[in-house]
ZAMARGU-4260 file (C-alpha; in steps of 0.2 Angstrom, whole numbers, plus 5000, padded with zeros to 4 digits):
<rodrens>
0) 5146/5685/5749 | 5164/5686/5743 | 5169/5674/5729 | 5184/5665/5735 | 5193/5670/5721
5) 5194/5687/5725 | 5200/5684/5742 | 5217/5676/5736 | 5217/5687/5723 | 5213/5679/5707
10) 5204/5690/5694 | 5194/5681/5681 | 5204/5665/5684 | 5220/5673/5683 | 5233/5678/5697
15) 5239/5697/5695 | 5256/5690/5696 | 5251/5679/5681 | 5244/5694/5671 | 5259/5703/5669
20) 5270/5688/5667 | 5263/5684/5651 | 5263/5703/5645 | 5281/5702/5647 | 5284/5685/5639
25) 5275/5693/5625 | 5284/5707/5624 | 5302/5698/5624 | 5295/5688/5610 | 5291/5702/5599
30) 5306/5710/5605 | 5317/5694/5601 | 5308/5692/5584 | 5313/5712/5579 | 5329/5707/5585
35) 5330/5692/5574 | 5324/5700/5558 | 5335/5715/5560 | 5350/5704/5560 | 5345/5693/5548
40) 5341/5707/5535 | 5353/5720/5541 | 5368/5717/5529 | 5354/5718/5514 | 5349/5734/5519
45) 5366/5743/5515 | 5373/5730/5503 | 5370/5733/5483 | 5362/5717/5477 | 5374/5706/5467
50) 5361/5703/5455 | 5357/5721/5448 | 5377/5726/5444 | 5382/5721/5428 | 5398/5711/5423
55) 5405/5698/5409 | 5404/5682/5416 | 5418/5674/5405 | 5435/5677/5398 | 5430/5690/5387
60) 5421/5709/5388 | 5404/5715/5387 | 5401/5733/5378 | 5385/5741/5384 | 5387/5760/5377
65) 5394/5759/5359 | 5377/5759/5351 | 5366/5750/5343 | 5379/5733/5339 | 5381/5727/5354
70) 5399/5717/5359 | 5400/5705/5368 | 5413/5691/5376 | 5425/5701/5365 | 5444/5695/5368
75) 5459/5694/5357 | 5466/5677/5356 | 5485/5681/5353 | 5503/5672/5348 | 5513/5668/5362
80) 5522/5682/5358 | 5508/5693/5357 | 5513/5700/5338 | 5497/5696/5332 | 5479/5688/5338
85) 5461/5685/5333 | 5447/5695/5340 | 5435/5684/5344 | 5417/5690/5350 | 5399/5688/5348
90) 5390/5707/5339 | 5371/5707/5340 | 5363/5720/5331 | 5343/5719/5337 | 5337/5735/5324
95) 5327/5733/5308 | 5343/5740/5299 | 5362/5735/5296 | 5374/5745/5305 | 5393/5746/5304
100) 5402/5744/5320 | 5419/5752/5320 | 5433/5747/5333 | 5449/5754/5335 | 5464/5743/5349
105) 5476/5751/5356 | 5471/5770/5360 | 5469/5786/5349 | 5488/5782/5341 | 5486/5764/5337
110) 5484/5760/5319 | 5476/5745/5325 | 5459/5750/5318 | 5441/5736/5310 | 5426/5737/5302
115) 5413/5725/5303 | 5395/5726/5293 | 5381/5717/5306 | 5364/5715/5296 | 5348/5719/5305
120) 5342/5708/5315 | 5356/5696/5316 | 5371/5692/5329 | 5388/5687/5322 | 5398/5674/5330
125) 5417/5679/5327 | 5427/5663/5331 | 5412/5653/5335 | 5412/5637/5329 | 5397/5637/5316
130) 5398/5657/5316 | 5409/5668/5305 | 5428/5665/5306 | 5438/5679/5321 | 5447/5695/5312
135) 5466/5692/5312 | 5475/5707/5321 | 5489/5709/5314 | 5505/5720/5324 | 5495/5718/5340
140) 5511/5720/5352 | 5501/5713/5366 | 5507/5699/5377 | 5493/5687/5381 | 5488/5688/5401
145) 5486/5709/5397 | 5471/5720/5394 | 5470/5730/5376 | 5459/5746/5376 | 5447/5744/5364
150) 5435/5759/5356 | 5418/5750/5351 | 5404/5764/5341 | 5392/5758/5330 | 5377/5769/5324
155) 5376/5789/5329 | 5383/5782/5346 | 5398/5791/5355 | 5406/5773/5357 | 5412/5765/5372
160) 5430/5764/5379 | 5435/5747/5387 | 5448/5736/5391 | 5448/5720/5380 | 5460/5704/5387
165) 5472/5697/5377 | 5473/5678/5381 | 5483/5662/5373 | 5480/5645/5363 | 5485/5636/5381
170) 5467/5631/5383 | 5458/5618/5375 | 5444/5627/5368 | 5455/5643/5363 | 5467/5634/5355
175) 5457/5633/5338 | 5457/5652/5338 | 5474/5655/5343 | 5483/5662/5325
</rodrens>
């Protein structure tokens, strides 16, 4: 006897027509999904991630290759004439013995040259408010709102060339440190 399935075409309760129905619903759903996940991770696949690249994220300028003292939020808090400022900055030296960090403003010509001694293990606050008082720069010639370049080197390092801003007194928390 002939089940009277098989006569209207139904195969293990399913119609043929119903079969390849749901293959293809499967099918566009997977193919929707790739879609979806493509376009939703496509930019990340040819886009540097924001997190890895380094940057200052204040007023001031990190120094990551002048050696063992390492610089950072270095600025120059100037006159509004710009004759003279204060560099201000934070100088970490993480060794087990005291370095001597040498900067010179200005370029190769300036006369504009520091020296600061940062004992192992310690980080010097210029211009912070419990820290160490800023360096007054005398004959800095640079208006406040410009960039100084500023040579960091500290140990057997080469030293790091870098441009440092020059900024005014106008706000509240720089005007302490303005000369």
């Amino acid at each position: 006897m002939i089940s009277t399935h098989r006569r209207n075409g139904i195969a293990n309760g399913r119609s043929a027509a119903a079969t390849g129905s749901a293959a293809r619903r499967l099918v566009s759903a997977l193919a929707l999904g790739g879609a979806l996940a493509l376009t939703a991770t496509g930019c990340a696949m040819v886009s540097p991630q924001a997190t890895t690249i380094e940057y200052s994220a204040a007023e001031g300028t990190n120094v990551y290759g002048g050696g063992p003292v390492q610089v950072r939020n270095a600025q120059i808090v100037a006159s509004e004439d710009g004759s003279e400022g204060n560099f201000v900055a934070a100088l970490v030296n993480n060794t087990e013995e005291s370095h001597t960090l040498n900067i010179q403003f200005g370029g190769a010509d300036s006369d504009i040259s520091l020296t600061v001694r940062v004992p192992a293990e310690t980080v010097l606050s210029l211009g912070a408010e419990d820290g160490e008082e800023p360096i007054l720069i005398e004959n800095l010639d640079t208006m406040p709102g410009a960039y100084i370049d500023g040579y960091f080197q500290s140990g057997d390092a080469e030293g790091e060339l870098t441009s440092i801003p020059v900024l005014d007194g106008t706000l509240d928390y720089l005007s302490a440190l303005a000369p």
